[in-house]
C-alpha positions, 0 to 999 in steps of 0.5 A, spaced: 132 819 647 134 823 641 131 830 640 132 836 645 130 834 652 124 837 657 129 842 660 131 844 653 124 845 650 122 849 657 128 853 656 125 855 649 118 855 651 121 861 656 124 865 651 118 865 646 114 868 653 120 873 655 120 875 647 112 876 646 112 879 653 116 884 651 114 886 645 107 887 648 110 891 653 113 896 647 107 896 643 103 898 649 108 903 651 107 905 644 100 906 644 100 911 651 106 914 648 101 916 641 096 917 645 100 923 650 101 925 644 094 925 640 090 927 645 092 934 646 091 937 639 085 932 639 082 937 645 085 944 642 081 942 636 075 941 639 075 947 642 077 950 636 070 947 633 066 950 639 068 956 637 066 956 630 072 955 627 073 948 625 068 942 624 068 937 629 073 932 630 071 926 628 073 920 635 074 913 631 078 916 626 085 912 623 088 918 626 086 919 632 084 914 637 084 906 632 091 906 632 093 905 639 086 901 640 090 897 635 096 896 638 092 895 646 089 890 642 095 886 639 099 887 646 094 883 648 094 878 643 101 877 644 100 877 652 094 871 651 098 867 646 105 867 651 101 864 656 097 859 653 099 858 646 106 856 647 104 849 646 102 850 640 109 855 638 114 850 641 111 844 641 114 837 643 118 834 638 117 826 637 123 823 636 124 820 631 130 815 628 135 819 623 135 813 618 127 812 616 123 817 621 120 811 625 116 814 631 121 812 636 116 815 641 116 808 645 121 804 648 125 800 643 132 798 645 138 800 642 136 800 635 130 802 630 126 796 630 124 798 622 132 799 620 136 796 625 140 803 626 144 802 632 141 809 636 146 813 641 144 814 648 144 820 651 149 820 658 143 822 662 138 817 660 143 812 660 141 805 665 
């Protein structure tokens, strides 16, 4: 057979997984870390505007609280594609011959059955 082997593509499909959880996890840190941040002065500006001396603060603003939804959100969105989109991320490479490109998907024999390239055998997939 020629192209990477089923526990070559399983290896990479974990590696994409361990990356994209691990990013997910850093933007979810992220997010708590802007938030024990923000929400302190977001309550001691409301008080402040309870007082009379400032407007009140509005939620949905950028500064606030969109920022770390969005980052939640993409934590999320990485987790999800991780889990089922790795098909689609690392796909499985159809082999093909060196010399044409011949789909070499089924079984043909020691050569392409469209140029006659003798092909290499692996040693594990030898009979």
């Amino acid at each position: 057979m020629i192209g990477p082997s089923a526990t070559d593509i399983i290896a990479m499909r974990w590696r994409v997984r361990v990356f994209l959880r691990t990013l997910a996890i850093i933007l979810l840190i992220g997010a708590l870390a802007w938030a024990a941040i923000r929400i302190p002065e977001f309550r001691q500006i409301q008080k402040f505007a309870a007082s009379g001396m400032y407007m009140e603060p509005r939620y949905f603003e950028l500064s606030w609280f969109a920022i770390p939804i969005v980052m939640v959100g993409s934590s999320i969105a990485l987790v999800t594609l991780g889990q089922f989109g790795l098909r689609w991320l690392v796909p499985v490479p159809r082999p093909r011959c060196p010399g044409c490109g011949y789909d070499l998907s089924e079984p043909t024999g020691d050569k392409c059955p469209e140029c006659g390239l003798p092909l290499a055998r692996r040693a594990n997939h030898s009979a």
